[in-house]
FIKOLZA-1660 file (N, C-alpha, C; in steps of 0.1 Angstrom, whole numbers, plus 5000, padded with zeros to 4 digits):
% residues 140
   i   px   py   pz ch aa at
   1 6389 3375 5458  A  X  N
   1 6387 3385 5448  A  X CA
   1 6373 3390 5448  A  X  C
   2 6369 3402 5448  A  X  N
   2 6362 3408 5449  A  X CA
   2 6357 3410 5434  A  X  C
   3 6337 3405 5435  A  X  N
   3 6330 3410 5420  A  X CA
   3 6331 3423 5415  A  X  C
   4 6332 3423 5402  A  X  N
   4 6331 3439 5396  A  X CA
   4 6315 3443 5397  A  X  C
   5 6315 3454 5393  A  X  N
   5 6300 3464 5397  A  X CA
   5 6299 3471 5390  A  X  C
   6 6287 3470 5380  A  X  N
   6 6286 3478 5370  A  X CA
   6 6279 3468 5364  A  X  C
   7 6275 3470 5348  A  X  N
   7 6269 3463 5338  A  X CA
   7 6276 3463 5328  A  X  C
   8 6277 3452 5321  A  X  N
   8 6284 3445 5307  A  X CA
   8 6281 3459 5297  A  X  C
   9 6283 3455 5289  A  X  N
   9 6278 3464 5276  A  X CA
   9 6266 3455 5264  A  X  C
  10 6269 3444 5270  A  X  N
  10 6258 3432 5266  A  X CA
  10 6247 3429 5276  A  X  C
  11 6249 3433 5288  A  X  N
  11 6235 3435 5295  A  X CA
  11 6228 3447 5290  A  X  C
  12 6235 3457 5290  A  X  N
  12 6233 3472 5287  A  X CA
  12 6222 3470 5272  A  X  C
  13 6226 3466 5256  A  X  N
  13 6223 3462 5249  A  X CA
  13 6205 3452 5250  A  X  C
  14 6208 3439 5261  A  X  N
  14 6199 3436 5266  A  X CA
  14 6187 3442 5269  A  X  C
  15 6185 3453 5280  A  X  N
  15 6181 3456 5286  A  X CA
  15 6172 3470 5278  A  X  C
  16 6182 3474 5271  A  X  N
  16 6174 3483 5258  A  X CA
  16 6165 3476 5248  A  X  C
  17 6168 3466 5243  A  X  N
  17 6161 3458 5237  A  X CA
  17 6149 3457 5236  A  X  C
  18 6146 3452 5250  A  X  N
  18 6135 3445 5261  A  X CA
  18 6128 3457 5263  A  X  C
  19 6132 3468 5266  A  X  N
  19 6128 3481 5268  A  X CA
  19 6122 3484 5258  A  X  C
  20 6130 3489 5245  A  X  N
  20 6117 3489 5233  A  X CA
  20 6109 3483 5232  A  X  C
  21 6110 3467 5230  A  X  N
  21 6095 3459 5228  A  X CA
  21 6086 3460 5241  A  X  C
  22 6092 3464 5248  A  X  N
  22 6077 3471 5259  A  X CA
  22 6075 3486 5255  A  X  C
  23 6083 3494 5250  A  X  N
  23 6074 3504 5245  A  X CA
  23 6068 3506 5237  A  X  C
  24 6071 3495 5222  A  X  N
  24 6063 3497 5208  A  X CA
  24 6052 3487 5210  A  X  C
  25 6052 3478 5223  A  X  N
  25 6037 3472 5225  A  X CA
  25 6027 3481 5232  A  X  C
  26 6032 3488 5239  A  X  N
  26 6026 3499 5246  A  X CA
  26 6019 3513 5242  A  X  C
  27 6027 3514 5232  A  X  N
  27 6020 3525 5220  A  X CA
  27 6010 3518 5212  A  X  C
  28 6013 3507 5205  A  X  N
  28 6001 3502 5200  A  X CA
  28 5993 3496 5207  A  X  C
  29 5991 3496 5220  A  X  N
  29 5979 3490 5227  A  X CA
  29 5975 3504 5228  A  X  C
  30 5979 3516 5234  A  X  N
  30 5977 3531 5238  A  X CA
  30 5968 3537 5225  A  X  C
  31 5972 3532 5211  A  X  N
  31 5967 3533 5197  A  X CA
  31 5954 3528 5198  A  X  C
  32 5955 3519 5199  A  X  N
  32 5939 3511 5201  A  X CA
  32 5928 3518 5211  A  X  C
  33 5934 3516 5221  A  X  N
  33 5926 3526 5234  A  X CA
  33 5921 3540 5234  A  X  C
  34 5929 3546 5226  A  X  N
  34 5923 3560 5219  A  X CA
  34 5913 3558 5208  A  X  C
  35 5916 3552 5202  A  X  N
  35 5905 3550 5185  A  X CA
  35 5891 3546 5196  A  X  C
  36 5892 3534 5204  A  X  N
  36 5881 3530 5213  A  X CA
  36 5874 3545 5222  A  X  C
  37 5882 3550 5225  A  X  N
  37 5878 3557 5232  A  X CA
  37 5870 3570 5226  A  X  C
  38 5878 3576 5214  A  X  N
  38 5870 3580 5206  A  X CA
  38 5856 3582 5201  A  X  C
  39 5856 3566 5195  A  X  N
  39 5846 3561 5190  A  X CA
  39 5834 3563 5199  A  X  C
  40 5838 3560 5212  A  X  N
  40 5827 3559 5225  A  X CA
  40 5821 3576 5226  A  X  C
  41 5831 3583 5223  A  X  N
  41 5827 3598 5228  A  X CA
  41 5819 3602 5213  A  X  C
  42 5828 3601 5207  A  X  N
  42 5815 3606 5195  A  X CA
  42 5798 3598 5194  A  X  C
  43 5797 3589 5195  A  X  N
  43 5788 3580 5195  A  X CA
  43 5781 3586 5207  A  X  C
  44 5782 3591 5220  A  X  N
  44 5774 3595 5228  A  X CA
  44 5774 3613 5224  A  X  C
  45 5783 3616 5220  A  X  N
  45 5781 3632 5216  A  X CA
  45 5771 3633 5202  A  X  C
  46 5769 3625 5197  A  X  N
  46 5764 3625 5184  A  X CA
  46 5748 3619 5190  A  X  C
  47 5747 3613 5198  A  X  N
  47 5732 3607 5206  A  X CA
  47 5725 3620 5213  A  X  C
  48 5738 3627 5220  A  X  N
  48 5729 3635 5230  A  X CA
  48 5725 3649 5217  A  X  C
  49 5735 3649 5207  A  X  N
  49 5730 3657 5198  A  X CA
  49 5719 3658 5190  A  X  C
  50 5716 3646 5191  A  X  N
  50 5704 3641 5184  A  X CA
  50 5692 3642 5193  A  X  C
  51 5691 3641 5204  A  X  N
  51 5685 3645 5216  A  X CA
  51 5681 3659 5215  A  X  C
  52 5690 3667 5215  A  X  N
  52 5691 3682 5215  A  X CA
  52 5679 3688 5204  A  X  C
  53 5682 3680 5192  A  X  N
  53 5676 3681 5179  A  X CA
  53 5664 3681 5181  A  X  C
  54 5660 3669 5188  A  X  N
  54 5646 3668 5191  A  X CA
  54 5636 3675 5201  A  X  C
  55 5642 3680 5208  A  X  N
  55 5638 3689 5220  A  X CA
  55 5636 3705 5214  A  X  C
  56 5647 3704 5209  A  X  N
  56 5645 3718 5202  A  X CA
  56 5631 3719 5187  A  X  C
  57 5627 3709 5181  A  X  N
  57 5620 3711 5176  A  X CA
  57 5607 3707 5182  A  X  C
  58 5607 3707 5191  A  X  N
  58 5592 3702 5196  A  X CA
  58 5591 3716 5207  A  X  C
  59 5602 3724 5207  A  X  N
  59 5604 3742 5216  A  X CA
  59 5597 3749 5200  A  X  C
  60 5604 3748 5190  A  X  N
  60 5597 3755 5177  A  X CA
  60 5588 3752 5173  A  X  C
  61 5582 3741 5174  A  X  N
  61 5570 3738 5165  A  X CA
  61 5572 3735 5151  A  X  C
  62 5580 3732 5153  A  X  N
  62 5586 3727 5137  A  X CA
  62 5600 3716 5135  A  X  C
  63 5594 3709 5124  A  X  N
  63 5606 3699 5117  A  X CA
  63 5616 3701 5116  A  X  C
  64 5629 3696 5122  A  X  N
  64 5640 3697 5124  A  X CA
  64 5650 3684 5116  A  X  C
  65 5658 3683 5107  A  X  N
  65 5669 3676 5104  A  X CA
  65 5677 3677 5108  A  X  C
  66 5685 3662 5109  A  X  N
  66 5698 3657 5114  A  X CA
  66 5702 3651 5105  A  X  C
  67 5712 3657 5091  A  X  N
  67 5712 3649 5076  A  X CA
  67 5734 3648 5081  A  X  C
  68 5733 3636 5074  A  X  N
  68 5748 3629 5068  A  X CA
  68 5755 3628 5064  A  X  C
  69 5770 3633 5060  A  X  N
  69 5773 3628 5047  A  X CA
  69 5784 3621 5051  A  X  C
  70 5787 3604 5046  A  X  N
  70 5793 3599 5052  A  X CA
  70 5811 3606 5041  A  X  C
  71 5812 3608 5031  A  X  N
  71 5821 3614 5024  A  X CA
  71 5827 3625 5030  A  X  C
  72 5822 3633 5037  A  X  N
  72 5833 3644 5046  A  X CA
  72 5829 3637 5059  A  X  C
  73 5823 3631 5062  A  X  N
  73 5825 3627 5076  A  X CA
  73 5818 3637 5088  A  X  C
  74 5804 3642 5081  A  X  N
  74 5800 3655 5086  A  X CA
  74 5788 3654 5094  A  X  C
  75 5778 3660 5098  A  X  N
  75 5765 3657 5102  A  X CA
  75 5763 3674 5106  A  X  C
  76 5750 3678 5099  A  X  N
  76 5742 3690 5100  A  X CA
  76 5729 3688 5106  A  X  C
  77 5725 3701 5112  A  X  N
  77 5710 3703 5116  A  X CA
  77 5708 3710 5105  A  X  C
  78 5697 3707 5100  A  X  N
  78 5685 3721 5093  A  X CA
  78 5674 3721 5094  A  X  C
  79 5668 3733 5087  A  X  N
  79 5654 3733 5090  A  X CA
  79 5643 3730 5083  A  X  C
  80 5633 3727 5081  A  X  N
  80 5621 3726 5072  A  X CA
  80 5627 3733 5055  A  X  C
  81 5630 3743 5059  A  X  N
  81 5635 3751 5045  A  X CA
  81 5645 3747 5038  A  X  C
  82 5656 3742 5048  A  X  N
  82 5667 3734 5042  A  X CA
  82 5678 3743 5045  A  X  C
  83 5677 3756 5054  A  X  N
  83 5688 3761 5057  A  X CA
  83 5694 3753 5070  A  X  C
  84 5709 3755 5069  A  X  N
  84 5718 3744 5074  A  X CA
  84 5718 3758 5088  A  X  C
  85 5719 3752 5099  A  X  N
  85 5721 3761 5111  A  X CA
  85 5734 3755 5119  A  X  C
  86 5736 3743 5119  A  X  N
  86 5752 3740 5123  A  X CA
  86 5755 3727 5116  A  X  C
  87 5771 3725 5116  A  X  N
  87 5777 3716 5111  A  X CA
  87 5787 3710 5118  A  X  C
  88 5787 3698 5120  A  X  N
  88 5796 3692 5129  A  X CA
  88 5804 3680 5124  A  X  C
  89 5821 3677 5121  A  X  N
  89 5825 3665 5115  A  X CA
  89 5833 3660 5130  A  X  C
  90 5831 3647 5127  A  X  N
  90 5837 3635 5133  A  X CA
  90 5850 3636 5134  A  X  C
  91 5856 3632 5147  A  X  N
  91 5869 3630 5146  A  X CA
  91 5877 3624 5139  A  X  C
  92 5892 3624 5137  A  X  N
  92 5898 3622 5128  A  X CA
  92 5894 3601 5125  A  X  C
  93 5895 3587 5132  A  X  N
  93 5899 3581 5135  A  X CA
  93 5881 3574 5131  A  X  C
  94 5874 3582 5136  A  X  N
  94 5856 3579 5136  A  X CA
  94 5855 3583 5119  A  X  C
  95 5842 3572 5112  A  X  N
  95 5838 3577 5101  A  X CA
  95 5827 3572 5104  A  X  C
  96 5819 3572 5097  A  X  N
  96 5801 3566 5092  A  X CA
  96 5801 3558 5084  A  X  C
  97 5797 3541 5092  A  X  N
  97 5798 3529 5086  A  X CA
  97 5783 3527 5082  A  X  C
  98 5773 3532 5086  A  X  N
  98 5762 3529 5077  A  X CA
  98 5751 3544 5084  A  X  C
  99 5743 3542 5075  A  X  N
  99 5731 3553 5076  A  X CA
  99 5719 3548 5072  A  X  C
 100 5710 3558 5075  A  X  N
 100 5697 3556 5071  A  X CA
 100 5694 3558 5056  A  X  C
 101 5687 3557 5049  A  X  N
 101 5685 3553 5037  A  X CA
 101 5690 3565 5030  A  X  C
 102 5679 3578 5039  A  X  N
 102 5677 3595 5031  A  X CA
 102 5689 3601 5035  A  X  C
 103 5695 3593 5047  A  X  N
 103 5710 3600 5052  A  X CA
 103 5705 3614 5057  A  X  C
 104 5695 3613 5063  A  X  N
 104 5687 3622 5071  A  X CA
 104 5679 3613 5089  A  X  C
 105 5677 3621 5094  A  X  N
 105 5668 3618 5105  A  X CA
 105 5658 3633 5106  A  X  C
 106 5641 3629 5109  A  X  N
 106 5635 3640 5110  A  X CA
 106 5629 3642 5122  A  X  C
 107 5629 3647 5127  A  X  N
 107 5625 3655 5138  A  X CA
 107 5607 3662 5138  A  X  C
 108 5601 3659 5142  A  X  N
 108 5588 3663 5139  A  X CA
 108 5584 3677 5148  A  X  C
 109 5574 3681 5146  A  X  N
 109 5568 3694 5156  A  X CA
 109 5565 3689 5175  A  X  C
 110 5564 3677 5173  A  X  N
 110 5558 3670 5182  A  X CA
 110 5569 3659 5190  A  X  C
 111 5582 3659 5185  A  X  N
 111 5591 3650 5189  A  X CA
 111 5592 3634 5182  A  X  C
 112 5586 3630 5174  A  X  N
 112 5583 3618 5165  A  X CA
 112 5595 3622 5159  A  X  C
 113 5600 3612 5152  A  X  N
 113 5609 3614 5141  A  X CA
 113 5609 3598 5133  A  X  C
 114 5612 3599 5123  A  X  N
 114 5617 3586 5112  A  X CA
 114 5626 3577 5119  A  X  C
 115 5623 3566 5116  A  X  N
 115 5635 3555 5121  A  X CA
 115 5644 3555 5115  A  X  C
 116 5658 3555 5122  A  X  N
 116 5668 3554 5114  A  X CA
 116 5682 3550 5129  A  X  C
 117 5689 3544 5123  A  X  N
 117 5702 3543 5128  A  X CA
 117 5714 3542 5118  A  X  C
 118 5722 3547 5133  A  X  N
 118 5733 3559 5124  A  X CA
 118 5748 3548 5133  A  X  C
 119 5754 3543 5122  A  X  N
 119 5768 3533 5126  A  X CA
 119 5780 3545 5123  A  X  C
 120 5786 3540 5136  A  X  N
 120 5802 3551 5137  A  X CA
 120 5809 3538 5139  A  X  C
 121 5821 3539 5130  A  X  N
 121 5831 3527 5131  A  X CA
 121 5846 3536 5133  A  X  C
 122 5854 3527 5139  A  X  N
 122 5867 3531 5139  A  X CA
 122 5876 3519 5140  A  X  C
 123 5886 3516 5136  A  X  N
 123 5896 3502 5139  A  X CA
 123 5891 3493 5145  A  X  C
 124 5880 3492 5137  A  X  N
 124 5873 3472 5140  A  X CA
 124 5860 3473 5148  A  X  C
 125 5861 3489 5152  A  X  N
 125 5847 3487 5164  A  X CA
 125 5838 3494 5158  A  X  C
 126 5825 3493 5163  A  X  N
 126 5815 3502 5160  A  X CA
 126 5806 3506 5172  A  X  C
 127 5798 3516 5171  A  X  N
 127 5786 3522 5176  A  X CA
 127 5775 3523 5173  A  X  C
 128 5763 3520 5180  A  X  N
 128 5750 3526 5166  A  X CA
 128 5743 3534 5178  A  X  C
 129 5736 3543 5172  A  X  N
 129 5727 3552 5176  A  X CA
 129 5713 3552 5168  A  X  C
 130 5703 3547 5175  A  X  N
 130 5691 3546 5172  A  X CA
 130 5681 3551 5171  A  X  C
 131 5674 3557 5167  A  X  N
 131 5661 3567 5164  A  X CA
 131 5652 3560 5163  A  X  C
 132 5637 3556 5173  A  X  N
 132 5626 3551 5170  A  X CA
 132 5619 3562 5167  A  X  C
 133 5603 3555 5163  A  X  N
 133 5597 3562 5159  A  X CA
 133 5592 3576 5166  A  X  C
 134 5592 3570 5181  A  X  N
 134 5588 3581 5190  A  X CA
 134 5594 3591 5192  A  X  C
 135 5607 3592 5185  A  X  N
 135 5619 3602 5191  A  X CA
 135 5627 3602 5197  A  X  C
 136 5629 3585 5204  A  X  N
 136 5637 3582 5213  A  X CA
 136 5651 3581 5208  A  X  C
 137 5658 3583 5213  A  X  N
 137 5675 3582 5209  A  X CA
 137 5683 3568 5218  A  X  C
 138 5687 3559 5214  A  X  N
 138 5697 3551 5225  A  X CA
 138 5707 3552 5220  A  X  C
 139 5715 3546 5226  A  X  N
 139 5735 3538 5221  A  X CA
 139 5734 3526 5225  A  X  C
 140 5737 3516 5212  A  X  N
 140 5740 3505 5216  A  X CA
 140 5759 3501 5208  A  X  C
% end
């Protein structure tokens, strides 16, 4: 006698199963890998912006802000005067886990600015971006 060929309807069953729980672990690992990924990109787009800030005010000759608000999840440049010249919010997933005191960074005529670091958190991780006194920007 010759074996049949084909699949049960209880392998079939099986085999879907098994198949889900490799896809719904798959999406939540893919969940996580984006928020991380995220997090990474704002945190260096938010450094080189801060960079930008400072270069540009040491091109004007004048004081430049990089102010915060962690409640819309926003960050502006302005000027000495206090007019706002751009505004930029964080992606959906990224918010602002801590700030500097004035929830400002200043930018001097000369490239100097106030100490301050700036925390971006997303599902469990974080980023900081650091402003020494000299003007320097890192990512840690």
């Amino acid at each position: 006698m010759q074996g049949r060929r084909g699949t049960t309807l209880l392998e079939a069953v099986i085999a879907l199963a098994l198949g889900s729980i490799v896809a719904a672990t798959a999406s939540a690992r893919l969940a996580t890998i984006a928020s991380a990924l995220e997090l990474a990109s704002s945190a260096r787009g938010l450094g080189q912006a801060l960079r930008m800030v400072r270069a540009q005010a040491i091109a004007e000759g004048a004081a430049l802000d990089a102010t915060f608000d962690a409640a819309s999840g926003t960050w502006s440049i302005q000027d000495a005067g206090g007019a706002t010249r751009s505004t930029t919010a964080l992606p959906a997933p990224v918010g602002f886990a801590s700030l500097p005191v004035r929830r400002r960074i200043r930018f001097g005529s000369t490239g100097t600015a106030e100490n301050g670091t700036v925390v971006l958190a997303a599902d469990g991780r974080d980023a900081s971006i650091i402003v020494n006194q000299r003007g320097r920007v890192r990512l840690q």
